[in-house]
N, C-alpha and C positions, 0 to 999 in steps of 0.2 A: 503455434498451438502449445507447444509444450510452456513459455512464460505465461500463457495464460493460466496453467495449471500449476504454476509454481506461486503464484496471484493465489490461487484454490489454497493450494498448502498453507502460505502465510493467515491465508481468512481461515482455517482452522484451527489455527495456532490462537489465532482470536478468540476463537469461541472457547477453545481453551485458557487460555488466557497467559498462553507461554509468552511473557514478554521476553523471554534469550531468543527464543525461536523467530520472534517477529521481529524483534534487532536486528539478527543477523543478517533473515531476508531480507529487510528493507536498507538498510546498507549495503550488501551483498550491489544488491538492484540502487543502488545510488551512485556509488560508483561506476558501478557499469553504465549509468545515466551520463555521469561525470568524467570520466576520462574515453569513452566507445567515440567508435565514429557516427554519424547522424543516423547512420541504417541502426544503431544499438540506440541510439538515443528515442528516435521513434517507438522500435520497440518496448521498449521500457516505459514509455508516455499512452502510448496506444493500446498495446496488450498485455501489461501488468498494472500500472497505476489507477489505468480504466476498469480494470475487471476487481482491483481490490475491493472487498468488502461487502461488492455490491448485494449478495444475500443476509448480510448481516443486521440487527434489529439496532438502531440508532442507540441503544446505551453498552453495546458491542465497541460499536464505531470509536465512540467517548471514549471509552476505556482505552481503548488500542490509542485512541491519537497519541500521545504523550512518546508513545514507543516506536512511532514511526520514524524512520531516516527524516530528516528536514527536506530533503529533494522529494523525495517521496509523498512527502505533504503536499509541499508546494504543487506536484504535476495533477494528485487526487483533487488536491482543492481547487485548481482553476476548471476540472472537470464540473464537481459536484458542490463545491464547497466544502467549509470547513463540516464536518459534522457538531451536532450542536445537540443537547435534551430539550426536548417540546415544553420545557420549564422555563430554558435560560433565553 
């Protein structure tokens, strides 16, 4: 429970639009993707990556992508997809 609330913190950082903040966390959570053992790795895939952003308005999403860790991408986006403007 508590990554999934750490998931919550970074999606506020969003709306804020702290990219230090959402750096941090999503590297933070990349590594720990990257060197944990498979019970941290799931974690991180299942109750952080899954729960990021998902209350967030897609030109949220946009914005943040650039700032996300790369592992971080990559686990959001097999979930959801890349996030995208209803334009592009």
């Amino acid at each position: 429970m508590w990554i999934e609330a750490f998931a919550d913190r970074t999606s506020e950082a969003v709306k804020r639009r702290d990219e230090a903040v959402i750096k941090a966390h999503t590297e933070f959570m990349a590594t720990e993707h990257c060197q944990g053992p498979e019970s941290v790795r799931s974690l991180v895939d299942v109750a952080y990556a899954e729960n990021l952003m998902w209350d967030l308005d897609v030109s949220d999403r946009v914005w943040a992508w650039p700032h996300i860790a790369r592992t971080v991408r990559a686990l959001y986006e097999a979930i959801w997809g890349a996030p995208r403007n209803a334009n592009a």
